[in-house]
C-alpha positions as CSV (number, residue, x, y, z in Angstrom):
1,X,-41.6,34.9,-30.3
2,X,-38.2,34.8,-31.7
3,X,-35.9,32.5,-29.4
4,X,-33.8,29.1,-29.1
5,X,-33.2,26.8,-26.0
6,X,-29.9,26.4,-25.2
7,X,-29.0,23.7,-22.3
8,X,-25.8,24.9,-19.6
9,X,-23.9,23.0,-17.1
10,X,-23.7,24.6,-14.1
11,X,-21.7,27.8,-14.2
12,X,-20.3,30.2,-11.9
13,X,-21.0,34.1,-12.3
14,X,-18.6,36.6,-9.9
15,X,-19.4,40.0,-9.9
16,X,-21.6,43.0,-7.5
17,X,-24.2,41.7,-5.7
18,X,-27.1,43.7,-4.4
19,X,-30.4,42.3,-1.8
20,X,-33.6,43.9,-2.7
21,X,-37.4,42.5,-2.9
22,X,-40.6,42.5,-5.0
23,X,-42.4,44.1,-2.2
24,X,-43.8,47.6,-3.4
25,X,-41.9,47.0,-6.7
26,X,-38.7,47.9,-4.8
27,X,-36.5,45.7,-7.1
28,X,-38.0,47.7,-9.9
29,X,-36.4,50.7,-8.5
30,X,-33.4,49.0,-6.6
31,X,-31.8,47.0,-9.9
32,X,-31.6,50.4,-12.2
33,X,-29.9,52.3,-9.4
34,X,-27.9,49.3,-8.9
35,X,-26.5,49.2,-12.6
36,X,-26.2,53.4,-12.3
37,X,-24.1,52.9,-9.7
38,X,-21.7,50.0,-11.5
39,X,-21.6,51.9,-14.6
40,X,-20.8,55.5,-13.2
41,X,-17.7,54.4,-11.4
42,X,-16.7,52.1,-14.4
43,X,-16.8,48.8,-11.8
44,X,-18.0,46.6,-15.0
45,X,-14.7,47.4,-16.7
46,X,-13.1,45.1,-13.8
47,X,-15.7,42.3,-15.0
48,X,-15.3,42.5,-19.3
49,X,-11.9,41.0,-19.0
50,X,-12.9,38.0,-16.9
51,X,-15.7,36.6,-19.7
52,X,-14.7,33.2,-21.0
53,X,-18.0,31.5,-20.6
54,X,-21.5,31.2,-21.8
55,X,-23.5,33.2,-21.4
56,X,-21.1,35.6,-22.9
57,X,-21.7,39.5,-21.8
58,X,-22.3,41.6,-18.5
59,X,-25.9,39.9,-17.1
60,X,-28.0,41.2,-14.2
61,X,-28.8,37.9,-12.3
62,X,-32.2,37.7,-10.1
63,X,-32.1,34.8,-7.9
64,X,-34.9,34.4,-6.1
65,X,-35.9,32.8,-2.7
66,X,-32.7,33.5,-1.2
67,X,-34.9,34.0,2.5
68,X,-37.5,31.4,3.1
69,X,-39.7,33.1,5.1
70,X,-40.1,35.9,2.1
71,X,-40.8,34.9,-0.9
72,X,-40.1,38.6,-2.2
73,X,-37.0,39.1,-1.3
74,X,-34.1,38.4,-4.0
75,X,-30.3,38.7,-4.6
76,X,-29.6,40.6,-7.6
77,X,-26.2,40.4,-9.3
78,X,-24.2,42.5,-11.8
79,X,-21.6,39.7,-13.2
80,X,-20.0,37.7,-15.8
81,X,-19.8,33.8,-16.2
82,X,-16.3,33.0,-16.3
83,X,-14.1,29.9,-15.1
84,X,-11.3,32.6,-13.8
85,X,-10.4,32.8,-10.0
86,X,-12.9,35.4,-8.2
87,X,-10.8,38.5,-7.6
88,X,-10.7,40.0,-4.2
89,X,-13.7,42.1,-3.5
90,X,-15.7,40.7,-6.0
91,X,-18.3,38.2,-5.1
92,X,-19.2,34.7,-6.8
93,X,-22.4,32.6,-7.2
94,X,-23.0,29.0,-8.7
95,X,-25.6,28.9,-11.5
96,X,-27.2,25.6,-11.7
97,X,-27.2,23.6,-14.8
98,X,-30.3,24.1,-16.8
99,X,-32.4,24.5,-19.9
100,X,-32.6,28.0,-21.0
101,X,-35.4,30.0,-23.2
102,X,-33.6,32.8,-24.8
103,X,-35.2,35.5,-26.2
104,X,-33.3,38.6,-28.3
105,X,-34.0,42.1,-27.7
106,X,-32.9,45.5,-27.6
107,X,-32.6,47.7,-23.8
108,X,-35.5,49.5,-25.6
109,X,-37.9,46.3,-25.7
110,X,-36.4,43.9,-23.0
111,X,-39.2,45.0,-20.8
112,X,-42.0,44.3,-23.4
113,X,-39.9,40.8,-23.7
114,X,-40.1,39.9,-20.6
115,X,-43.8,40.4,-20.4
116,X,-44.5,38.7,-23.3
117,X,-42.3,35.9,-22.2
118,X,-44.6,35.1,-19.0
119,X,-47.7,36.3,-20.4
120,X,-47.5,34.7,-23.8
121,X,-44.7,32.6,-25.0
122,X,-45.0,30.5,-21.9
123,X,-48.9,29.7,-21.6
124,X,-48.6,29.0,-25.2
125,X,-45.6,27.1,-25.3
126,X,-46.1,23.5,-26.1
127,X,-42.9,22.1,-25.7
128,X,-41.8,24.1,-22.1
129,X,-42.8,26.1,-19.1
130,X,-41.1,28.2,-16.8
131,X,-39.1,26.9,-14.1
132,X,-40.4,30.2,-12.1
133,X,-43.6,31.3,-10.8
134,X,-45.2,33.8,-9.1
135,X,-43.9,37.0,-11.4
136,X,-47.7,38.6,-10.6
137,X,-47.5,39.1,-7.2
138,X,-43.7,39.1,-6.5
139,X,-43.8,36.0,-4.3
140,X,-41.6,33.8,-6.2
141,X,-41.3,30.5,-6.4
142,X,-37.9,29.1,-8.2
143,X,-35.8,26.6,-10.1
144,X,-33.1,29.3,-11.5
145,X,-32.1,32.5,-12.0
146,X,-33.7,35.0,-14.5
147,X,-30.7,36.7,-16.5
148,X,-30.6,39.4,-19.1
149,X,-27.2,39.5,-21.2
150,X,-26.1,42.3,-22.3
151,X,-24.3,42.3,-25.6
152,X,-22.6,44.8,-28.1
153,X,-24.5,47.9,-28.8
154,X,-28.3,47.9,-27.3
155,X,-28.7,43.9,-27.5
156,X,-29.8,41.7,-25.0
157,X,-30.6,38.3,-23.9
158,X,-33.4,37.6,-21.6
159,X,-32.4,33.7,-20.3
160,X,-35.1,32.1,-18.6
161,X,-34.9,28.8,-16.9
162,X,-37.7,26.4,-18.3
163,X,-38.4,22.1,-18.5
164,X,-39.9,20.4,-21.1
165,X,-43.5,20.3,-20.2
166,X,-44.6,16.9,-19.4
């Protein structure tokens, strides 16, 4: 799979931020309604201007074990990384430094991607494995965020947190 590894420091994203969980697939049906709701009152045009930092686009954030006694649950964010000051009624969120797998796609295939990415690329991946587990059954266990970037047009980024196996 097409992709390149690209190391951050630690980064801060501010943006929405919306609570949801893997159980029942409800972030499946919480993150789309999520962005409907950002995009039909035009709240990302508050974010564009704030993007001075890589990775550079609007990216939906999934950090993961934010309630240690469910494993499911997650905090979902639609932001930008930027070194601005975080406006009033915006919220922010620090990013920790890491080594990033990123993988080019459309909005069409970024599903397909993602899949691939934790059924293929990573199980056959020499050189790194996920920092995440548990994408099967919801209950996750995790070193960093999953991001997908979105671009110009239909691109996207799918930025996954890995290590150099070993």
């Amino acid at each position: 799979m097409e992709h390149r590894i690209v190391e951050l420091e630690n980064f801060k994203l501010v943006g929405f931020k919306k609570e949801s969980t893997n159980e029942n697939r409800q972030g499946m049906k919480d993150c789309p309604a999520f962005w409907n709701e950002i995009l039909s009152s035009n709240k990302q045009n508050d974010l564009l201007p704030m993007i001075n930092h890589e990775p550079f686009g609007l990216i939906g954030a999934s950090f993961y074990n934010t309630d240690k006694a469910d494993a499911k649950k997650f905090d979902y964010y639609i932001a930008v990384a930027t070194t601005n000051d975080t406006p009033e009624g915006l919220i922010e969120v620090e990013v920790p430094a890491n080594t990033w797998a990123v993988f080019p796609c459309t909005r069409e295939t970024s599903g397909k991607t993602q899949f691939a990415i934790v059924t293929k690329w990573a199980p056959e991946s020499e050189e790194y494995e996920l920092l995440n587990d548990g994408y099967a059954t919801g209950d996750m266990i995790s070193g960093g965020p999953d991001l997908e970037v979105y671009g110009q047009g239909d691109d996207i980024e799918i930025w996954i947190p890995v290590r150099k196996r070993g």
